[in-house]
C-alpha positions in Angstrom: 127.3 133.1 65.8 125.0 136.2 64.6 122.7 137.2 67.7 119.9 140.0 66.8 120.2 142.7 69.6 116.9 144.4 69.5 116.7 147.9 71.6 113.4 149.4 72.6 113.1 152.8 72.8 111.4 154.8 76.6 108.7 157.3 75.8 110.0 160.7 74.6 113.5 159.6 74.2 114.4 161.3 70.7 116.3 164.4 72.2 118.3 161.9 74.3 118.8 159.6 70.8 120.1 162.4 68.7 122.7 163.1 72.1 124.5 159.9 72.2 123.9 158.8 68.5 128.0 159.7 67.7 128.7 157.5 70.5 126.1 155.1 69.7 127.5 154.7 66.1 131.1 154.6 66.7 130.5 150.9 68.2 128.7 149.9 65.7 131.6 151.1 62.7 134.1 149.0 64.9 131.7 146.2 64.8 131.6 146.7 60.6 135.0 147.0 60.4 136.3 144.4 62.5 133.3 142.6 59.9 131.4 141.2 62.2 128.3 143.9 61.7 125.7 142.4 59.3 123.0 145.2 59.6 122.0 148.0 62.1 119.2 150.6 62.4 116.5 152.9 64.1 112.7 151.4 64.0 111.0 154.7 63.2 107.8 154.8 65.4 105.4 155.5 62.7 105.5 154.3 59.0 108.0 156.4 57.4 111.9 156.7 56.5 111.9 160.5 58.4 109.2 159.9 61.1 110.2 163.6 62.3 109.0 164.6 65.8 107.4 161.1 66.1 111.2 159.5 66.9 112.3 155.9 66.8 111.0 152.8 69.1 113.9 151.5 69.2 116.4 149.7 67.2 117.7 146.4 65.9 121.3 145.2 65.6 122.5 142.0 63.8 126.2 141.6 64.5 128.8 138.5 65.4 129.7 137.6 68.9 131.6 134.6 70.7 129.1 133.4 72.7 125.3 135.0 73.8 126.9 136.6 77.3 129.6 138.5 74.9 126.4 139.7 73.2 124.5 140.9 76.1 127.7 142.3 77.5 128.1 144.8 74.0 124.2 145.1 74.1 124.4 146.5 77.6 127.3 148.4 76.9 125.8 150.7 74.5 125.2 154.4 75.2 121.6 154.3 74.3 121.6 152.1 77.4 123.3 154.6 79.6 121.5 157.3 78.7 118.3 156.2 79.3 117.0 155.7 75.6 116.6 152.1 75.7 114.1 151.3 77.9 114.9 147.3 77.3 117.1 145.9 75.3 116.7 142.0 74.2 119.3 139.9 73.0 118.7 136.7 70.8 120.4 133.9 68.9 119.8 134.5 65.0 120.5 132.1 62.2 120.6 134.0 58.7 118.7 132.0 56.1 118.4 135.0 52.9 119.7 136.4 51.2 
């Protein structure tokens, strides 16, 4: 089943983003390549591709796991969780309709 893991971002977090983002994206390639990634990205914190200085509130993962607790277990896994980027991270059931 696809669950939408939906990571939001502590105040002033950027310089600890751009840190752990190798780490951060390594798990998500193994998620794409073992094709079980449908999409994955940063929600820039003010309405622009490059929000610059302004940083990311967080981010939003839709990817293929067993079971919700397998989910949660890889959500709270992640390095953004470890080094204090996320400040919360939610984990939800997702059923894709489009495209």
């Amino acid at each position: 089943m696809l669950y939408a893991i939906l990571g939001h971002d502590t105040p002033d977090s950027l310089e600890k983003r751009k840190q752990v983002r190798p780490a951060h994206l390594a798990r998500l390639e193994s998620l794409r390549d073992e094709g079980r990634l449908v999409l994955a990205g940063p929600l820039p914190a003010i309405d622009s591709e490059d929000p610059g200085p302004a940083g990311f509130s967080g981010s939003l993962i839709v990817a293929e796991f067993d079971s919700l607790d397998d989910a949660r277990a890889w959500a709270d896994a992640d390095p953004y969780v470890d080094a204090g980027v996320y400040a919360e991270v939610m984990v939800r059931p997702f059923r894709k309709v489009l495209p």
